[in-house]
N, C-alpha and C positions, 0 to 999 in steps of 0.2 A: 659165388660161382667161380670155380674155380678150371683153368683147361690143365689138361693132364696128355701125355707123352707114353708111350710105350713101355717109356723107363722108369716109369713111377713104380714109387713104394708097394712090396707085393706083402700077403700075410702068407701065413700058411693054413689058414680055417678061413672060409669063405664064408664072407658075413651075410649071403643074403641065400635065401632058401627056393625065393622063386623069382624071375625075373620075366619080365612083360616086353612084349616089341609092339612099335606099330609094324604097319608093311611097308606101305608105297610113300620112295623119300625114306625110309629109313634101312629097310632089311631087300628093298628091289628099286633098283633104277627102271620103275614103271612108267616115265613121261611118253616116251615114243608111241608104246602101245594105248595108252589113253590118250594122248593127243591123237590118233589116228582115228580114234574111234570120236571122239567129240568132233573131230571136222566132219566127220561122215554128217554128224547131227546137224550143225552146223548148215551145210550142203542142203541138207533138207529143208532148210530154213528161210534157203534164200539168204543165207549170210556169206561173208570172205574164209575161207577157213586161216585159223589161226598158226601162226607157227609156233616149231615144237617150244623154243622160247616162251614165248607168250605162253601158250599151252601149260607149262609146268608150272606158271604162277597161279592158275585154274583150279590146281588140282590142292585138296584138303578139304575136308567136312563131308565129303560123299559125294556119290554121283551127279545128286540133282544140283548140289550148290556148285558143283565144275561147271557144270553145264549153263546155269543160271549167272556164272561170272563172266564165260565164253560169251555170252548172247548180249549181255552189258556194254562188253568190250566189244562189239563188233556190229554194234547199233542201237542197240539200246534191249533193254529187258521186254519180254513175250508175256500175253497173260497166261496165270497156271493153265488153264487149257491147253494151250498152245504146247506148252511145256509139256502135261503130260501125255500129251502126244508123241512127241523128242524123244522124250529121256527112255522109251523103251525102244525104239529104233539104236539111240548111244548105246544101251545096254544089251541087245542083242549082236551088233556090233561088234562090241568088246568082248564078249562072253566067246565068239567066235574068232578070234585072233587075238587072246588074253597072253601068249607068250610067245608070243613072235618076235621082238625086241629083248622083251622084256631080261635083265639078266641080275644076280646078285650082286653087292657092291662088294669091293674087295676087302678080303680077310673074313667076311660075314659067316662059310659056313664052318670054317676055323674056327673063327669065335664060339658059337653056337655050340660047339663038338669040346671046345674047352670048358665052357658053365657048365656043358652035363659031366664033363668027368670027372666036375669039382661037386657032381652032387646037388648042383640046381636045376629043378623043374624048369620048364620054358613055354611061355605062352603066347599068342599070337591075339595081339587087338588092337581090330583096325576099324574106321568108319566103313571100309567097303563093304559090301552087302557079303553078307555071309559066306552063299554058292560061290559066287566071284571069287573070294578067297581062298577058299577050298578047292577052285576049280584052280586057281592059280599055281596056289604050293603041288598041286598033286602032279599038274605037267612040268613043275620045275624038280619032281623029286622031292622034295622040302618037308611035309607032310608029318614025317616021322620023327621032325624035331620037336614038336610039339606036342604037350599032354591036352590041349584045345586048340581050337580058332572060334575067335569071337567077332563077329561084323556088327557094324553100325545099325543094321536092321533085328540083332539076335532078341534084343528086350521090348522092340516095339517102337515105334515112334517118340522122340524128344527126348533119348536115353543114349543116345550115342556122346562121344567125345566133343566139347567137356566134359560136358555131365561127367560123373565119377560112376556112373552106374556099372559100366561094365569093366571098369576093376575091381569092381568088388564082387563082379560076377568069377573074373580070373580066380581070386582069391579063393571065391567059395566052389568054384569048381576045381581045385587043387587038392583037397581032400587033407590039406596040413591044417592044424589047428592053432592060432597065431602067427602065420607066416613072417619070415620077415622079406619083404617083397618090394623091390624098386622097378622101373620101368623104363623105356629108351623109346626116346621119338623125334619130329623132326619140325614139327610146328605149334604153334600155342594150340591147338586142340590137345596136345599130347602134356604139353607142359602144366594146362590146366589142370584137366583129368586128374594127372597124378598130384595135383599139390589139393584139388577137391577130397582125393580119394589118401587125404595123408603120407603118400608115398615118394619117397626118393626118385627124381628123375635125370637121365643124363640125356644132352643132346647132340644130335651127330650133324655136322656142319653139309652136309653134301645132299643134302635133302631138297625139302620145297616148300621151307619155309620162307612167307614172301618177307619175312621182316630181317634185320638182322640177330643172328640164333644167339649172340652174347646177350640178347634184352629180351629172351624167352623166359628168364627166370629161372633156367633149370640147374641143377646142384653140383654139375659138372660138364663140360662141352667136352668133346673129342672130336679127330678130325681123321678118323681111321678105327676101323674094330680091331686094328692090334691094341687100341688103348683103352679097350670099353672093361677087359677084366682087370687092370689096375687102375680103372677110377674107382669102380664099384669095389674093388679093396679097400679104396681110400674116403669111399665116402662112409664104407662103414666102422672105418680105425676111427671116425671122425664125429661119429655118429652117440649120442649120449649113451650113456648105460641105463637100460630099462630098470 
């Protein structure tokens, strides 16, 4: 693992064909607006609501297990009933004030607008539930970066991140035939994924990952997307010859 600078080594052929995001904690500083919405649930609960702190150590694996770690933390765990009760009050919630805070982290739509004009595909896959995503990039504008969006819920239950299932749904929804394809996230669901699903991954420090992102495993850190197109230069000068 190696972290990389702005000023790293550039090529002039870009070694990867198609590259993968997650969303929240990596491509949106999403905690505010899903902390706002889990206290609501919260609330309902007859819990303390939690702050936005706390809150963003919540969030990763989807909605129910935010919700599910919220309720641990604030008295102890509900039975599923109980739960699925919650989690669509959370989600109605959030679904109606999904970008209200919410804002891109910097250099993100820079970055994005550099991959493409070097020629790579861009994909969006996240644990959040589909709509939620789709409903999110489209009030951010965001939408058109993308040749998909893939959520946690797209392939059905126990197929979400890590699982490697839906990078390989990325892939085969790309329409390239052998891609070569890495990805960028922000916590071991992402770091997993892509080392299940064979793929190069880099991690961006600014996220929600609760551990520290140097012992994520991932094949390069960055601490800004001015440095995300000269890692993925360098991870593929670095990268065996097929």
């Amino acid at each position: 693992m190696t972290a990389f600078s702005p000023n790293a080594l550039q090529q002039s052929a870009f070694p990867f064909d198609l590259v993968g995001f997650d969303l929240d904690g990596t491509l949106l500083d999403s905690a505010p607006d899903l902390a706002d919405a889990l206290n609501h649930a919260l609330v309902q609960a007859g819990r303390t609501p939690a702050s936005r702190a706390e809150a963003r150590g919540f969030v990763g694996g989807g909605t129910r297990m935010m919700l599910e770690r919220a309720l641990a933390f604030t008295g102890g765990p509900l039975p599923d009933a109980q739960v699925d009760t919650l989690l669509p009050q959370l989600i109605t919630y959030y679904e109606e004030h999904i970008s209200v805070h919410t804002r891109p982290y910097p250099g993100m739509e820079a970055m994005l607008e550099g991959l493409a004009a070097r020629g790579v595909k861009l994909a969006l896959v996240t644990n959040k539930l589909e709509r939620l995503a789709v409903k999110l990039l489209e009030e951010l504008g965001l939408t058109h970066h993308f040749y998909t969006i893939i959520g946690g819920d797209t392939l059905g239950p126990g197929r979400a991140k890590p699982a490697p299932d839906l990078l390989h749904l990325m892939i085969e929804r790309s329409g390239l035939t052998n891609p070569r394809a890495a990805y960028v996230g922000d916590t071991h669901y992402d770091t997993g994924a892509a080392a299940a699903a064979g793929l190069p991954v880099v991690a961006v420090t600014f996220g929600f990952s609760e551990v520290p992102v140097d012992t994520l495993g991932a094949d390069a850190v960055i601490e800004h997307f001015d440095a995300l197109i000269p890692a993925l230069e360098q991870l593929g000068a670095e990268a065996p010859a097929a």
